[in-house]
C-alpha positions in Angstrom: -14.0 9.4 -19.4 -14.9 5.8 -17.6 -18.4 4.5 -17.6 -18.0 3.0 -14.6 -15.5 3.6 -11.1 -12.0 2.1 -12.2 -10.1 1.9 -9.0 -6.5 1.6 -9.8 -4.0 0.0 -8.3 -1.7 -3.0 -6.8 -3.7 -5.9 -5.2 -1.8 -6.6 -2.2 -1.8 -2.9 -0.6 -3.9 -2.9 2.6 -5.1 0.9 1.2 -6.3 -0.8 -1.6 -8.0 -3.3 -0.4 -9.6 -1.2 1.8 -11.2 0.6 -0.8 -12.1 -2.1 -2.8 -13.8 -3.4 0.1 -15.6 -0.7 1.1 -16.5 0.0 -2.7 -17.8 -3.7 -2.5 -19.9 -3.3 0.7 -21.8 -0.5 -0.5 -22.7 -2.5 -3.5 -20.4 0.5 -6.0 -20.0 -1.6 -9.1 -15.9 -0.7 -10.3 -13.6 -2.2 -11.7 -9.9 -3.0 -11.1 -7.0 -2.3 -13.1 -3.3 -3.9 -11.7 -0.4 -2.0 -12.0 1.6 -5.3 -11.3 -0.4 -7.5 -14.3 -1.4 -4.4 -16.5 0.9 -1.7 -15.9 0.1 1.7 -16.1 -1.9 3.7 -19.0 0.0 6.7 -20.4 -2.9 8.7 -21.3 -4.4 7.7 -17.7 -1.2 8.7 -15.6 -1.2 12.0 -17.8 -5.1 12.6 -16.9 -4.0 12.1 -12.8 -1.2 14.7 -13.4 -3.7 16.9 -15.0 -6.4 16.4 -12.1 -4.3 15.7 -9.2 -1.1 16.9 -9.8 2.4 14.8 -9.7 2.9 16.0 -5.9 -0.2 13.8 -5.2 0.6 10.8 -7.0 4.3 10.5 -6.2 4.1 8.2 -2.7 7.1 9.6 -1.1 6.3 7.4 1.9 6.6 4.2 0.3 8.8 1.5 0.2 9.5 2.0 -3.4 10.2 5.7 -3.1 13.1 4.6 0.2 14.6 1.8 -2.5 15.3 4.7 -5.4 19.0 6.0 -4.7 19.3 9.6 -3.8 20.3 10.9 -7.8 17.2 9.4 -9.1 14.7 10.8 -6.1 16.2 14.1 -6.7 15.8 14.0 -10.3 11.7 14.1 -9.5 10.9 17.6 -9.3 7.8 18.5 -11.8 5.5 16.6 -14.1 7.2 15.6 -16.6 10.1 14.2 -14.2 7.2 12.4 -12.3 5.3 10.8 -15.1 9.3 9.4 -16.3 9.1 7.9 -13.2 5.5 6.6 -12.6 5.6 4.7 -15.6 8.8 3.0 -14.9 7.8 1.7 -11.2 4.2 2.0 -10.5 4.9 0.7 -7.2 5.6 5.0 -6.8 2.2 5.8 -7.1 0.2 6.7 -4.9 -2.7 4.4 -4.4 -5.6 3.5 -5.0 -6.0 6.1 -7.8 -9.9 6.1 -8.6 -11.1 7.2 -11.8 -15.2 7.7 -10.9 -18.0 7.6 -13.4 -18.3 10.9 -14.3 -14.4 11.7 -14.8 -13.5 12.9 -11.5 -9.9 11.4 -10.1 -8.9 10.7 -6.6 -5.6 9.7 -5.2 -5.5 7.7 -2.0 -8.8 6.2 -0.3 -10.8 8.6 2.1 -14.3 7.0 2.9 -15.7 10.6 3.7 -15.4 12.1 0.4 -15.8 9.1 -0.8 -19.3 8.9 0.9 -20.0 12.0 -1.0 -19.6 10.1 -4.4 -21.8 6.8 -4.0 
């Protein structure tokens, strides 16, 4: 479990930056962890399946997602077959994935329910 927000994700995504920014202008301390620089954490990806599910964190509406051919798409069809994946182009996951102080994830970047949390 984090002792701090860990915000998740690749630099250059406008959903990301939104949320750092908005994390920023509330004056949230969190950190940031690149996919591109860092890759992704095994145990973390297996603590998003576990909270969020691998429906959730599989962007199906991505550019990435479009680019895999139809075999390899198809081939994505429960947890296991997801995490495979994920770990092999992080550019799949959903972002920003938010890991908040007191263990809680989130996939994606709602300022609502993020209000909620800061």
């Amino acid at each position: 479990m984090p002792d701090m927000i860990t915000v998740y994700g690749i630099p250059n995504c406008d959903t990301v930056k939104k949320a750092r920014t908005w994390l920023t202008g509330r004056g949230v301390a969190h950190q940031f962890h690149d996919f591109k620089k860092q890759g992704v954490p095994a145990a973390a990806l297996d603590r998003w399946l576990a909270a969020a599910g691998w429906e959730t964190l599989v962007n199906r509406k991505g550019t990435t997602w479009r680019g895999l051919d139809d075999a390899t798409r198809a081939s994505v069809h429960d947890a296991a077959s997801a995490r495979a994946l994920l770990l092999a182009q992080p550019s799949a996951i959903k972002r920003p994935v938010v890991e908040w102080a007191d263990g809680a994830v989130t996939v994606g970047f709602d300022p609502g329910a993020w209000s909620s949390r800061c």
